[in-house]
Each structure stands twice: as C-alpha cells, then as structure tokens.
N, C-alpha and C positions, 0 to 999 in steps of 0.2 A: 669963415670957419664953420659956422652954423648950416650955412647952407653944403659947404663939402658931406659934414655929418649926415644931412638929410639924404644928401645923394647916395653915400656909400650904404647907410640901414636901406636905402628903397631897392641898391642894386644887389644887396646880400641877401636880402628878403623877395626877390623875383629868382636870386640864382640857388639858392635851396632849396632841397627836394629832392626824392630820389631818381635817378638815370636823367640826372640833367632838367627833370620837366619844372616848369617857374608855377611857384605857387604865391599867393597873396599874403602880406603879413599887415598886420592890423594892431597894431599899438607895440611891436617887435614881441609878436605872439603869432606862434603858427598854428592856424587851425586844425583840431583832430581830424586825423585822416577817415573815410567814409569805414563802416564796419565789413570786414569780407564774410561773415555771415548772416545769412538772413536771419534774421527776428521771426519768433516765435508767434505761429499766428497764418503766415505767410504771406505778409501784405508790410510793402516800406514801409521805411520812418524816413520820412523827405526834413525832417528836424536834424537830424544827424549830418549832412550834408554843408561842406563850404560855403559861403557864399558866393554867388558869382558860377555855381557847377549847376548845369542843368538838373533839375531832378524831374523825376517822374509823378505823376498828379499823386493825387494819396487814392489810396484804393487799388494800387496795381499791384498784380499779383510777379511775384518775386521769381523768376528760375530756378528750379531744385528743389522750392519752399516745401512742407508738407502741405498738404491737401491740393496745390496744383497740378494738374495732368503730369504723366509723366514721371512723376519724385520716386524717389526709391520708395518701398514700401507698400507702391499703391499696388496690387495683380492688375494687368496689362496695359496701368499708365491710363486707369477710367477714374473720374473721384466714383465713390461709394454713392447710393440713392440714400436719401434717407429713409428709414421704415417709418411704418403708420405710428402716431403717436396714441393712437388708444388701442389696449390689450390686445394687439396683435390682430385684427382684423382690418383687412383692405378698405377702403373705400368706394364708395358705389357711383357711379355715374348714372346718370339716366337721359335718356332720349327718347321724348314723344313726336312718334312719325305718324301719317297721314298714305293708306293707301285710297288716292286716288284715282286709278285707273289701272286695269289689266286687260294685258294684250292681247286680243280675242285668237289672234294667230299662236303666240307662242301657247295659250290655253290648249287651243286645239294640238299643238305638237303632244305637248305633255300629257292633256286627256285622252290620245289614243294610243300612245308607248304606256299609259299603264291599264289602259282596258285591254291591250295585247297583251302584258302579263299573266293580267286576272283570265281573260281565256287559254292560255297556255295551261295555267294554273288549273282552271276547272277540266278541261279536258286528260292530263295525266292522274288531276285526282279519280276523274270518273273512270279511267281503264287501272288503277290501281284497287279502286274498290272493287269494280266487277271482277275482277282475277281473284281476288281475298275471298269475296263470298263464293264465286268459283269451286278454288281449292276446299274452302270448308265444307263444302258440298249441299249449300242452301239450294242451288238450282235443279240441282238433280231431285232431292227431297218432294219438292214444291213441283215438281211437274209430275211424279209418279203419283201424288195425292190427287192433284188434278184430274189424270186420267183416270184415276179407279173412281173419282166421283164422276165425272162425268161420263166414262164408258158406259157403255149398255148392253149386258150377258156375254161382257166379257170379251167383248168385240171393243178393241182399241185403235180402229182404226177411227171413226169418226168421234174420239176424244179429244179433249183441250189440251193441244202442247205449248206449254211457256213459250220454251227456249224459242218458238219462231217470234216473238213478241221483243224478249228480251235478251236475243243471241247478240253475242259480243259486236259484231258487224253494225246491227241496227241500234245498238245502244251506244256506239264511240259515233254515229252519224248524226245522230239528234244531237249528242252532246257538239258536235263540231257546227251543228248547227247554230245552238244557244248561245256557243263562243263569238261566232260572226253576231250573232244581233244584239251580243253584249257590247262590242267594240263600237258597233255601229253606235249604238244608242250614248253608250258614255261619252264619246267624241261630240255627238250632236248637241245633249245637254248640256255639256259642259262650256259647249263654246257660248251656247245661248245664254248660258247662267252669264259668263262675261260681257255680253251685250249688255243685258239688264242689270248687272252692277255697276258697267260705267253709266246707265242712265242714273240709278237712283245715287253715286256717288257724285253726279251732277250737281243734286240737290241737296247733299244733304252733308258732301263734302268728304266722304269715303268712312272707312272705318279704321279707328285709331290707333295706333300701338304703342308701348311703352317698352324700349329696349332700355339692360340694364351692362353695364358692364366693369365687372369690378380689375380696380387696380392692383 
C-alpha cells in the first residue's frame, strides 16, 4: 500500500503543470515557477530558478532588461557613455612620438608646391603695386623731377627717364625672375635640410612630440 502511495504522489507530481509539461515535486511541494519579469538591475537571479532547469551563469544580461542594448527607452538601442566624473571636463590623452626620419622626396614635392605659391604670390603682388603707384601718379611725378634736374637749358632730350628703368615690362621680368630663383632655391634647401636631419636624427634619435587628445 505504501509503495502504491509512493507511486501515485511521484506520478501526480511529474503529471502537473501547465500544457501537460512534468515538473518535479520535492516533499508534495511544487516549486515557484521562474519570474516572467526581469529584475531590476538588468542581470538574473539564477536563485529563483527550479532545481534541475538550466540556468544561465550570474552575470548575464536579461533581454528587454534596462540598460541592455536595445530596451525600450534607450534612443537607437546604444547604452549611454558615461560622462567625466570631474566638473565636466574631458580627459586628456597624451602620446609621445619620435620623428625619426623625413623623406627627402616627399620634402622636395612639398617644398616646391609651396615656393610655386610664394612666387605666384610675389609676382601679382608686384604687378598689383606697380598699377596702385601707377594710378596715384608716383611715376609720372618722379620722372618729371628727374628731368627738370637733370636737363640742361631746357633741352630734355638728354635727361634721366625713370619709366625706361622702371616700366611695367622690365619690372614684372625681374620680378618673374626672382620668382624662378625663389623656387629654385627653396626646393634645393629644403631637400638638403632633410638630408641632414636624418643624419643628425641618426644620432641623436629625432625630435620629439607630445600629442594630446582629449575625450
């Protein structure tokens, strides 16, 4: 009779449960069933759980919980960064670099696209001045003085005229000049400077920098 007893508690206690599923009974006590919402926090309680039901490690984060990707709440399902925890300023990074060597080619690219600047540059500043003093009428001035000191009785033909010295023509050719031996020269030092920095970065290990970059 005892042993029927035993049978019928083991077979009523596997066949309870809801939609038929067999659940464990343990002294004719049914364990509470697992919680259908997550806990506050967003991380299980593997405590709560039957014995005998797989549970997940502790530490795992819940589906739907707050603070995991995704949850309602969060804007476009990112968790939030935490801010700086002092008075609102970033934090700084820093990085000490080491240039060791520069490339005597790309030197040369670069130091003569910008000595073709700088003569571009000097060349429409120089046809921009001479028009300006032009128009104010410094040339014409300055050559009429010339001639009345230098004429003699009034005879202007063998007087000093500027304007063949300083006429527009012969003053934008000098200048187109100065522009070519400007390029010339900057391209050549330059490349040379980078010789001789990777020699003495040889020795001495380059020169240092400290980038800084804030969070």
């Amino acid at each position: 009779m005892s042993g029927a007893t035993g049978a019928g508690g083991a077979t009523g206690g596997l066949a309870g449960g809801p939609g038929g599923t067999a659940q464990q009974s343990y002294g004719g006590q049914t364990p509470p069933p697992p919680p259908s919402a997550p806990p506050a926090g967003g991380f299980s309680q593997p405590t709560t759980y039957a014995k005998g039901q797989p549970t997940p490690p502790r530490g795992t984060r819940v589906p739907g919980a707050p603070g995991t990707p995704g949850a309602p709440g969060q804007s476009g399902g990112q968790p939030r960064r935490p801010g700086p925890s002092g008075g609102g300023t970033g934090r700084t990074r820093k990085a000490r670099l080491r240039v060791t060597k520069a490339d005597p080619w790309s030197v040369m690219k670069v130091s003569f696209l910008l000595s073709l600047a700088l003569g571009v540059i000097i060349i429409v500043a120089a046809a921009v001045l001479w028009m300006t003093l032009d128009g104010l009428g410094v040339f014409s001035s300055l050559s009429s003085t010339l001639k009345d000191v230098t004429g003699s009785g009034g005879d202007s033909s063998g007087a000093f005229d500027l304007m063949d010295y300083i006429g527009f023509g012969k003053v934008m050719l000098f200048t187109v000049l100065i522009a070519l031996v400007d390029i010339v020269l900057m391209t050549a030092l330059a490349t040379l400077a980078a010789f001789i920095y990777n020699s003495a970065a040889g020795f001495t290990g380059g020169i240092e920098l400290t980038l800084a970059e804030e969070d």
